[in-house]
C-alpha positions in Angstrom: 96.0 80.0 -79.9 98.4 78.5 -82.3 101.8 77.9 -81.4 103.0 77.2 -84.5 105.8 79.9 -85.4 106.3 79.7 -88.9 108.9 76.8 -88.6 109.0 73.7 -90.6 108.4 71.4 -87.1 107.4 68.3 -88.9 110.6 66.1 -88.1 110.4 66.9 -84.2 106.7 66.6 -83.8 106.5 63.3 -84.5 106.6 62.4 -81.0 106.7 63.7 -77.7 109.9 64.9 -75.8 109.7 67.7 -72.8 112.9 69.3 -71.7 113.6 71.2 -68.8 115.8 73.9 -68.3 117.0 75.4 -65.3 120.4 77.0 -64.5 120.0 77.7 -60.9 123.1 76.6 -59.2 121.6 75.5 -55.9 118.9 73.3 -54.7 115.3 74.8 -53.9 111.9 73.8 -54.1 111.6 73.9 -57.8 114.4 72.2 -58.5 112.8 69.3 -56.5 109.3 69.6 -58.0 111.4 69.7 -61.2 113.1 66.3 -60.6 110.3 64.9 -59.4 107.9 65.8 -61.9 110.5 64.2 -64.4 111.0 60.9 -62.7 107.2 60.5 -62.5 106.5 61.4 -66.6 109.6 59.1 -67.6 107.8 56.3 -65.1 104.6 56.5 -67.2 106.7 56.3 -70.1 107.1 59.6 -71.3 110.6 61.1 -73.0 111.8 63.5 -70.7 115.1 65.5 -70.1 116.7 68.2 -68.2 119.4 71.1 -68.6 120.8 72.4 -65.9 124.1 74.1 -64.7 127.2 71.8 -65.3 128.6 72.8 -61.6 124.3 72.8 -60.2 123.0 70.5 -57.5 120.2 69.6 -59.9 122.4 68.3 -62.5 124.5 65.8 -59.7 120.8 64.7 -58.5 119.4 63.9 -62.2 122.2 62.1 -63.1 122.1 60.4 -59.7 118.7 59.4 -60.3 119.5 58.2 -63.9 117.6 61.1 -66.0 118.9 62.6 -69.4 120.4 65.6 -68.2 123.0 68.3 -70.4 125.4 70.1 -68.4 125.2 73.5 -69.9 126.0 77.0 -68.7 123.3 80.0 -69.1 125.2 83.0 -68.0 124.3 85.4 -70.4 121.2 86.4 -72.3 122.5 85.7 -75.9 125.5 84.1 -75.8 126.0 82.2 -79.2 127.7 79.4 -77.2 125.0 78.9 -75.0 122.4 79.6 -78.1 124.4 76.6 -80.0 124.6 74.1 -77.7 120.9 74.6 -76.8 120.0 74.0 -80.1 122.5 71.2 -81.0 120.4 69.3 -77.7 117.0 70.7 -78.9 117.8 69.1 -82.5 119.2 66.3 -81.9 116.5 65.2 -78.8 113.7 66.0 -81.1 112.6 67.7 -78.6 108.7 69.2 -79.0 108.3 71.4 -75.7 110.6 73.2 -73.2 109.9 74.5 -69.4 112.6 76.7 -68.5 112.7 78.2 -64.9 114.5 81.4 -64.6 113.9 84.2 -66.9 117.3 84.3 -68.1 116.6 80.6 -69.4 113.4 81.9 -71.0 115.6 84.5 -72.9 118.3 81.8 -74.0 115.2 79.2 -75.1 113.1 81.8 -77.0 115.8 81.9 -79.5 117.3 78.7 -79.3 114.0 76.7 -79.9 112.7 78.6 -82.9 115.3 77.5 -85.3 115.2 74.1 -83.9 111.8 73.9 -84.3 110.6 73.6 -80.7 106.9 75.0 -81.4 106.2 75.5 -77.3 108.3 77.3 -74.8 106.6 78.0 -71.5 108.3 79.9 -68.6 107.3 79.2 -64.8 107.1 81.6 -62.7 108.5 80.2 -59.7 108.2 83.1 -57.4 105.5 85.7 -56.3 107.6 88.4 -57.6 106.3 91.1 -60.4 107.8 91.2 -63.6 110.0 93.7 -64.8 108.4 96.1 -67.2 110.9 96.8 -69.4 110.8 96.8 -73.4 112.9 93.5 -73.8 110.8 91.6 -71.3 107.7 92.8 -73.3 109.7 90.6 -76.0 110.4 87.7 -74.4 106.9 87.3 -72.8 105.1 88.2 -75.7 106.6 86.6 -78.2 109.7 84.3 -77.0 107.6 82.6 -74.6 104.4 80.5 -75.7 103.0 81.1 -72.5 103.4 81.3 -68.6 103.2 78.6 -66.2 102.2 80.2 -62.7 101.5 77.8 -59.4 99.2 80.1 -57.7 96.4 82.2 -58.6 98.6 85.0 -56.4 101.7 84.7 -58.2 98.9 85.1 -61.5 97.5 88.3 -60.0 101.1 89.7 -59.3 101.9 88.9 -62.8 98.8 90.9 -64.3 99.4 93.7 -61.9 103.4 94.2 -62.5 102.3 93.4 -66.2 99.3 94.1 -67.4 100.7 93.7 -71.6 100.9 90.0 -70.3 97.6 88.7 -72.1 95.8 86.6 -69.1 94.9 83.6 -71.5 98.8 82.3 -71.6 98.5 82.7 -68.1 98.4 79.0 -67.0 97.7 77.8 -63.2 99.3 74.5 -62.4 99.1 73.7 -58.4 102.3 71.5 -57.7 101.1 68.3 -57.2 102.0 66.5 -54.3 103.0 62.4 -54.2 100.7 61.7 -51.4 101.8 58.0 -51.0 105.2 59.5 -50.6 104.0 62.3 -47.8 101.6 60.5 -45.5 101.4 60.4 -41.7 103.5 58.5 -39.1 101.4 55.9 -37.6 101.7 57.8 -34.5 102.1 61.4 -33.6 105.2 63.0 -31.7 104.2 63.0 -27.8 106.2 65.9 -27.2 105.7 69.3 -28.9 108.2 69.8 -32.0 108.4 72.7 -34.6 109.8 72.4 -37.2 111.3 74.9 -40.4 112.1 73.5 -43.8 113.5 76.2 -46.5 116.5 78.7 -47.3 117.5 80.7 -44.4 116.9 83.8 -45.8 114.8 87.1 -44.3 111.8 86.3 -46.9 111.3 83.4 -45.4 110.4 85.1 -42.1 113.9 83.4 -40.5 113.9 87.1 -38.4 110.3 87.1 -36.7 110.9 83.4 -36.0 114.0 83.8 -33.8 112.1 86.8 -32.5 108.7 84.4 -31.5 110.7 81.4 -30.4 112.6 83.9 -28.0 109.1 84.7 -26.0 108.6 80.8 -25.7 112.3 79.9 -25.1 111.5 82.8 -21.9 108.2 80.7 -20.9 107.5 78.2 -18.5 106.6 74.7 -20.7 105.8 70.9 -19.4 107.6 69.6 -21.3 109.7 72.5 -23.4 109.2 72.7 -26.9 111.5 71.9 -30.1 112.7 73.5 -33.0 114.6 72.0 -35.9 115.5 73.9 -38.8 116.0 72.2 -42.1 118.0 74.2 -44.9 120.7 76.5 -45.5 121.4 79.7 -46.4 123.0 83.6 -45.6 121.3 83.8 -42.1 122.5 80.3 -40.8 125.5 82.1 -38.7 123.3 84.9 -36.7 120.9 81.4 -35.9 123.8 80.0 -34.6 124.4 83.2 -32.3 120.9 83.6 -31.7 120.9 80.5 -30.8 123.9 80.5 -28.2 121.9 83.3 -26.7 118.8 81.5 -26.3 117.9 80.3 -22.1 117.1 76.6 -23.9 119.6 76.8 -26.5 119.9 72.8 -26.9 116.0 72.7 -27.8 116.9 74.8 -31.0 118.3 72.3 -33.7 120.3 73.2 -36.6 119.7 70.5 -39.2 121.1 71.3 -42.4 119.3 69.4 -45.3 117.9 66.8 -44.7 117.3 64.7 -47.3 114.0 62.7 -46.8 111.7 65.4 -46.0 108.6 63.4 -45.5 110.6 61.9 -42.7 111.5 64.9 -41.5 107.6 66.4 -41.3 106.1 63.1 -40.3 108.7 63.8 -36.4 107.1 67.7 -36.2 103.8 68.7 -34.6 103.1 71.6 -36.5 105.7 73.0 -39.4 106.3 76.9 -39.3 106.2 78.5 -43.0 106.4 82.7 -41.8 107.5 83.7 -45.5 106.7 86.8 -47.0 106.5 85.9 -50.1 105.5 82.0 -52.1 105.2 81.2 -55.2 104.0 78.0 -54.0 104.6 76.6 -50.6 105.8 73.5 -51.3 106.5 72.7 -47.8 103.3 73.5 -46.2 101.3 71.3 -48.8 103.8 68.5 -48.0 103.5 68.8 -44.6 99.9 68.7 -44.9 100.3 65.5 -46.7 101.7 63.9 -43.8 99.2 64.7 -41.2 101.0 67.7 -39.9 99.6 71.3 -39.5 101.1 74.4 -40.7 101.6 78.1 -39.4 102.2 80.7 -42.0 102.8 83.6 -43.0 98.9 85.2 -44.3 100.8 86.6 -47.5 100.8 85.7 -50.9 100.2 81.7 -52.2 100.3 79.9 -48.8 96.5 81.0 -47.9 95.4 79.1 -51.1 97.2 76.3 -49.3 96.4 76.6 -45.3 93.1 77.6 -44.1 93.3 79.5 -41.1 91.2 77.7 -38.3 91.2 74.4 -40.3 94.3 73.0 -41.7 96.7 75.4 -39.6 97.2 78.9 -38.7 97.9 82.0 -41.1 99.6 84.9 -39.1 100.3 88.6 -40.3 103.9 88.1 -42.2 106.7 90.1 -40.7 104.6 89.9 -37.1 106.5 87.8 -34.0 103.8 88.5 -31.7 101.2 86.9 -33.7 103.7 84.4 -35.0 104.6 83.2 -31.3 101.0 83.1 -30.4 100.1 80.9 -32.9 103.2 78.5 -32.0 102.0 79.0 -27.9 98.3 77.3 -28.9 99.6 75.2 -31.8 102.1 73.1 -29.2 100.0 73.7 -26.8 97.3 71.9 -27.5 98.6 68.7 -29.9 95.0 66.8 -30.0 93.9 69.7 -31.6 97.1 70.0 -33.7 96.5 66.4 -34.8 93.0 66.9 -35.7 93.6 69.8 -38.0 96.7 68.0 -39.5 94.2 65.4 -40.6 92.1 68.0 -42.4 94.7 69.3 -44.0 95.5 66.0 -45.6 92.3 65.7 -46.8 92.6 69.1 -48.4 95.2 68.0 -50.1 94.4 65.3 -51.4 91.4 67.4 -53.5 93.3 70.1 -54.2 97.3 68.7 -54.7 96.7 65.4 -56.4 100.1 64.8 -58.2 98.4 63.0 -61.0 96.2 65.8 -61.9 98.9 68.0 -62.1 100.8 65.6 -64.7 98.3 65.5 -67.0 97.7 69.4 -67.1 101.4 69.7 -67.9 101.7 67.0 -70.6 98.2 69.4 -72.0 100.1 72.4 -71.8 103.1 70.6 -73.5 101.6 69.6 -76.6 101.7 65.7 -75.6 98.4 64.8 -77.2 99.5 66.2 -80.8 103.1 64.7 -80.4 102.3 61.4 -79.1 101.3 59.6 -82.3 
């Protein structure tokens, strides 16, 4: 399919410049695939750059970490300030391909790349969520948008079955690569057993059934007790403090915030505990897995095409605390066994989540082989 829209292009195809654009606020797991994904284009040389929100944790992190970044706002669909300035960076970057992230960033793209000539505009579908079906997203996804950029063959299925207008060919799948010389295991295992949470303490990330699990094993008899450390923030944060106060054990229940080497923070866990409802690619479990450490989640949407029950981990029924506690029970209580299946998770990983892999399939979808001479 020909992406070519009609546009005299000739001035900006003449070599290769990707720009992201994402106007979420806070700081998630695509913001860090995003960020990371740029540093390691721009370190094998290719022109990369970001837009983000001028008052967004992504925008304080790129500059931080010395990538191009423009600070501008995307609060409304078709604001002709937002449209301008989008335009006025697209221009005067030459750039030849944007990824934006939210569908409101799709909507302002669309039409601020086709009079600067940017010939591809992908969307990534971050989520495991269906899309609207509504006449103006018909548009956008038909027409404003070159194609879709999905990182699970679930989130693809939801697409086509929210969607079914959506032609499957623009469907892309693009795993999120993983850096495993970045996430690799400790050189020796925790002796004691430790669990551990890494995400936005929110109810779809099955926050509620793991209070509920951990308050059957916080009423057990262990040798020694177990841990749990919860990495993040979010809306639920105060009940876990309550819950926590209520808890028999409540000092083996840690609150840590963010934490801001993660590969630290999974190579101190036995097993990580991922009970969400809903992934469009958990980013946590295959990083965990990268380091050696096993993962129980939730049997729902993307994370099964990331943990094999039995093998790499255990998948539980989401929204279950029975089965979830269970699974925490055997997985701390039995660490050789955790350890061994953290190894074969690594080694799934590193077939299925090889980072390099998945930064040549972007620079395909981008157009880099046309715009590189």
């Amino acid at each position: 399919m020909s992406h070519d829209r009609g546009v005299s292009t000739t001035r900006y195809r003449s070599r290769y410049h990707l720009c992201f654009v994402d106007s979420l606020r806070t700081w998630g797991g695509a913001e860090v695939w995003l960020l990371e994904t740029t540093l390691a284009l721009r370190h094998r040389g290719h022109e990369v750059s970001i837009v983000a929100a001028p008052d967004g944790e992504l925008l304080r992190r790129a500059r931080l970490a010395g990538v191009p970044v423009a600070a501008i706002p995307i609060r409304f669909d078709a604001a002709p300030w937002t449209l301008l300035r989008l335009w006025r960076h697209f221009r005067r970057q030459g750039v030849t391909a944007v990824v934006a992230n939210r569908t409101k960033d799709l909507k302002a793209c669309a039409v601020a790349c086709r009079p600067a000539g940017v010939p591809i505009v992908l969307n990534t579908r971050e989520s495991d969520f269906p899309l609207k079906n509504k006449f103006y997203y018909r548009w956008y996804f038909r027409h404003g948008a070159t194609g879709l950029v999905v990182a699970s063959e679930a989130t693809r299925r939801t697409l086509l079955n929210s969607a079914p207008w959506l032609d499957a060919e623009r469907i892309h799948l693009l795993y999120k690569g993983i850096d495993t010389g970045c996430f690799r295991p400790a050189p020796s295992a925790p002796d004691t057993p430790v669990a551990g949470f890494v995400g936005q303490l929110i109810t779809r990330k099955g926050i509620p059934e793991l209070m509920a699990a951990w308050s059957l094993l916080d009423a057990e008899v262990w040798h020694p007790r177990p841990r749990l450390i919860l990495a993040g923030e979010g809306p639920l944060k105060p009940e876990l403090e309550r819950w926590r106060a209520g808890l028999q054990h409540p000092d083996t229940v840690d609150l840590a915030g963010f934490v801001e080497d993660p590969a630290a923070f999974y190579r101190g866990l036995s097993t990580l505990v991922m009970p969400s409802h809903a992934e469009g690619f958990g980013l946590a479990a295959a990083e965990a897995l990268a380091c050696g450490v096993p993962v129980i989640a939730g049997d729902a949407s993307s994370l099964p095409e990331i943990v094999t029950d039995g093998i790499s981990g255990r998948l539980v029924p989401a929204g279950d605390p029975d089965s979830l506690a269970c699974a925490l029970r055997d997985m701390l209580g039995d660490l050789p066994r955790a350890r061994a299946w953290g190894a074969t998770g690594r080694r799934h990983v590193l077939e299925r989540f090889p980072r390099e892999v998945t930064l040549d399939r972007l620079l395909a979808l981008t157009g880099h082989e046309r715009n590189s001479s």
